[in-house]
C-alpha positions in Angstrom: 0.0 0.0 0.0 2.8 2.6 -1.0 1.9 3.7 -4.2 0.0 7.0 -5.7 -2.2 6.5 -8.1 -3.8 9.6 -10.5 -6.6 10.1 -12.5 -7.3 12.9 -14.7 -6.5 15.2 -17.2 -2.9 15.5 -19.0 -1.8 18.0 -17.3 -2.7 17.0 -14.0 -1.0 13.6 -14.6 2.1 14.6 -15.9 2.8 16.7 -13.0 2.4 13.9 -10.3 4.4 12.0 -12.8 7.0 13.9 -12.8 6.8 13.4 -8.9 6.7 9.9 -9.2 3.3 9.2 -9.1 1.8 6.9 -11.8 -1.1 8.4 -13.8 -4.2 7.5 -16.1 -5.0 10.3 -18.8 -8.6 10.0 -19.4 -10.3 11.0 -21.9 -13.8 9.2 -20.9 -16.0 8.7 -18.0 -15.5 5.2 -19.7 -11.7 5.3 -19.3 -12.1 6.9 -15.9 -14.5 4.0 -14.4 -11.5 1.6 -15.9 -8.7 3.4 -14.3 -10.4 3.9 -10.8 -11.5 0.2 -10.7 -7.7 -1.0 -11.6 -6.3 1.4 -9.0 -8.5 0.1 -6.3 -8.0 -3.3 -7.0 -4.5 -3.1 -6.8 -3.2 -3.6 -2.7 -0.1 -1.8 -3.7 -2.1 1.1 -4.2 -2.8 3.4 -0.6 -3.6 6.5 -2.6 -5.9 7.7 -5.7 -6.0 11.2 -6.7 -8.9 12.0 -8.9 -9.6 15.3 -10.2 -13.2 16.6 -9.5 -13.5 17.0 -13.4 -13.9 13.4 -13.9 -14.5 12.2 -9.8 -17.8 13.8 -10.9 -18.8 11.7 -14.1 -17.9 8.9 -12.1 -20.0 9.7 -9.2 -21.8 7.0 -8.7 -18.7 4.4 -8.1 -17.1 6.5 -6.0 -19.9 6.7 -3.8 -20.6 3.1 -3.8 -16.9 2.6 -3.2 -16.6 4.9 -0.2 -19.4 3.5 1.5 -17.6 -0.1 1.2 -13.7 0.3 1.6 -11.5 2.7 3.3 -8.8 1.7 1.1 -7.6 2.9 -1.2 -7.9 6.6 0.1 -9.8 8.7 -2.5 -9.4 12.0 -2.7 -10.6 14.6 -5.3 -8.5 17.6 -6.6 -9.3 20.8 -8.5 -9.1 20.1 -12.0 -8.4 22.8 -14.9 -11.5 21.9 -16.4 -13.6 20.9 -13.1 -16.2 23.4 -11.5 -17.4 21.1 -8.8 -17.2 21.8 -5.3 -15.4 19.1 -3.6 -16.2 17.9 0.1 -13.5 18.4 2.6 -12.1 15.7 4.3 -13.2 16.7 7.7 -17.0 16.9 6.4 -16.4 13.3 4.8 -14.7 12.7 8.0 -17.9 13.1 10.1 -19.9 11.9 8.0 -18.5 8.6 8.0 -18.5 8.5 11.8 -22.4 9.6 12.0 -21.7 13.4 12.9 -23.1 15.0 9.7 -26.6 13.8 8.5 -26.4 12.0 4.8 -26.2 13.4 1.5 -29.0 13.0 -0.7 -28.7 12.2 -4.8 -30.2 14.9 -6.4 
């Protein structure tokens, strides 16, 4: 459980890259729902950064994820293209431990 994984746009992933961090380019909530399901089926993996661009095409499996596993910790980044407001870690924080009431699907 050492490694980073990233998912997003180029840009995004050839910076981690170039911190040495391996990274999916996506182009597709297709190739997004691919990458994020090979990251967190590999137990090398402790870490996947996913930018909020394509965290929210994918929505729905990270959800379902989240409320299964722990690990893998998932964590969403602001993305060049992304204009989604992403939940802190301290709100997902409570929320996992019953302090802040449920979100609702719109």
């Amino acid at each position: 459980m050492t490694e980073i994984r990233v998912i997003g746009d180029r840009d995004t992933v050839t910076g981690f890259r170039l911190a040495g961090a391996f990274g999916y380019h996506v182009s597709s909530a297709e190739e997004a729902q691919e990458a994020f399901v090979e990251c967190t089926r590999n137990p090398d993996v402790g870490l996947v950064v996913i930018t909020d661009h394509w965290a929210h095409r994918i929505e729905g499996q990270l959800r379902k994820f989240r409320r299964s596993r722990s690990i893998p910790l998932v964590i969403e980044i602001p993305s060049r293209y992304g204009n989604v407001q992403i939940q802190s870690q301290a709100e997902r924080a409570k929320h996992l431990i019953g302090l802040a009431p449920a979100e609702h699907p719109e």
